[in-house]
C-alpha positions as CSV (number, residue, x, y, z in Angstrom):
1,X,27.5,-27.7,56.7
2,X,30.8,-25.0,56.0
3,X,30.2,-21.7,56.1
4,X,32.8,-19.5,53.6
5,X,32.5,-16.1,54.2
6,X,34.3,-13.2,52.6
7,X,34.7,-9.3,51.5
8,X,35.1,-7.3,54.6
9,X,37.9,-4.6,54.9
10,X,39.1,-1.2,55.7
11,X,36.4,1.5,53.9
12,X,35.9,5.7,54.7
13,X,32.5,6.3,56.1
14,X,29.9,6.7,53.1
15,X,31.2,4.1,51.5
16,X,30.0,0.8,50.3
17,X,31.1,-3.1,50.9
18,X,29.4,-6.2,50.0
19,X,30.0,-9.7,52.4
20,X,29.1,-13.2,50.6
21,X,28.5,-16.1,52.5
22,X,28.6,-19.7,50.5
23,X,27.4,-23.0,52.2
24,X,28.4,-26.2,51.3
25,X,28.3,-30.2,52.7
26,X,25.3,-32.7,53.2
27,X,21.8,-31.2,53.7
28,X,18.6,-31.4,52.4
29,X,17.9,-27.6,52.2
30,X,19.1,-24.2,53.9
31,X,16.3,-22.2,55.6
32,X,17.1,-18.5,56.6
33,X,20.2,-17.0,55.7
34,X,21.6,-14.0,58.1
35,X,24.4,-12.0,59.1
36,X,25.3,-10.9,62.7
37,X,27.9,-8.6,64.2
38,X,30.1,-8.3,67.2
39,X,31.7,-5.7,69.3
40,X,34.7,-6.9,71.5
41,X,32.9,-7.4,74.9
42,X,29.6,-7.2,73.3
43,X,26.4,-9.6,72.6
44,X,26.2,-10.5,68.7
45,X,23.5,-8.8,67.6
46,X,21.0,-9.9,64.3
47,X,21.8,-7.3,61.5
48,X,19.9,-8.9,58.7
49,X,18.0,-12.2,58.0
50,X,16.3,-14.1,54.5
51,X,14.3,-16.7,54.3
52,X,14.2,-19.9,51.6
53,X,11.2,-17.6,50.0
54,X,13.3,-14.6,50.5
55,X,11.5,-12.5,53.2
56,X,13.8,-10.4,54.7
57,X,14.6,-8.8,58.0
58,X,16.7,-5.5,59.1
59,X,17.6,-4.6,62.2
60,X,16.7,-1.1,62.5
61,X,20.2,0.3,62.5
62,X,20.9,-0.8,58.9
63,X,17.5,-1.0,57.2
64,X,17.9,1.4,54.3
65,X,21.3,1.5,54.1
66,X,22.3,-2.5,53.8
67,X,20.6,-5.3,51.4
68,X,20.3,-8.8,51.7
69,X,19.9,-11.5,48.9
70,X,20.8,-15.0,48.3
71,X,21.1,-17.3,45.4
72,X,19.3,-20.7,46.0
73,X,21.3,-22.1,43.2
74,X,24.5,-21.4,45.3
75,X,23.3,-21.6,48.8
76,X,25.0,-17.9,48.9
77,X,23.6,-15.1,51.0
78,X,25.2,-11.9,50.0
79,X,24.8,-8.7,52.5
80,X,25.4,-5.4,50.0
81,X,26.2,-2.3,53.0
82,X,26.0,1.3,51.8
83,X,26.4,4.8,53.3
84,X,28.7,3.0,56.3
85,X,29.1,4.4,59.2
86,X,32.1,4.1,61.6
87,X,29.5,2.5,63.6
88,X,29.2,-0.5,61.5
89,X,32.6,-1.8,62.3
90,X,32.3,-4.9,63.8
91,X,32.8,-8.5,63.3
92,X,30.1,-9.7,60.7
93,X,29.0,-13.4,60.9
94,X,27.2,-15.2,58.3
95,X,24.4,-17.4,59.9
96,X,22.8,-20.6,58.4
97,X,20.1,-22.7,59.4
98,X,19.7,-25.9,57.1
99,X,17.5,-28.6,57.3
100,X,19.4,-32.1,57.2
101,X,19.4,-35.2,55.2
102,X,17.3,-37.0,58.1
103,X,15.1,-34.1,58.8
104,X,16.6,-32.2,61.8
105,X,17.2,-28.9,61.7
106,X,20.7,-27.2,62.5
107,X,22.0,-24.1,63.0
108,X,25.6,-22.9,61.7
109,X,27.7,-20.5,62.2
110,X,31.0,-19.0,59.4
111,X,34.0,-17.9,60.5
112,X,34.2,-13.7,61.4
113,X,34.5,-11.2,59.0
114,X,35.9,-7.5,60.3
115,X,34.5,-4.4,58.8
116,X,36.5,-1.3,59.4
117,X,34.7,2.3,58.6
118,X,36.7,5.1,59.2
119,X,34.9,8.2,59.7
């Protein structure tokens, strides 16, 4: 399973951004959807989760303020983030688990995405 994530950047505080997260290769069906974030030095941290029936789960930190969705049809989990905060910025991972072609379960991980808001 790839991860491709994409749309961080450089925003002022108060303003918005939305990350997508696309997966793609052999499985039978992706589970939860989810993005984490990173300080330098610091533990990655669970900032929202979805799962195939589209439950979803804030940390508290963001719940109001950031929405998560996904498309079955495009195995895309798409985090919107409003009213940022200049502590937001981080390193945003997207997070997959998908259940494989012979039944096992496996848990993925895309490439880092850096938000930047400037207060």
């Amino acid at each position: 399973v790839q991860l491709q994530a994409s749309g961080g950047g450089l925003v002022q505080a108060g303003e918005s951004l939305r990350l997508s997260c696309s997966a793609s290769g052999s499985f039978f069906r992706i589970d939860t959807m989810g993005w984490y974030r990173q300080d330098p030095g610091k533990k990655r941290l669970l900032v929202a989760s979805i799962s195939s029936s589209g439950n979803t789960a804030y940390s508290d930190s963001v719940e109001g303020r950031f929405t998560l969705s996904r498309d079955n049809a495009k195995n895309t989990v798409y985090l919107q983030m409003d009213s940022l905060k200049p502590g937001d910025t981080a390193v945003y991972y997207c997070n997959v688990v998908a259940t494989l072609l012979l039944g096992t379960k496996g848990d993925y991980w895309g490439q880092g995405t850096q938000v930047t808001v400037s207060s």
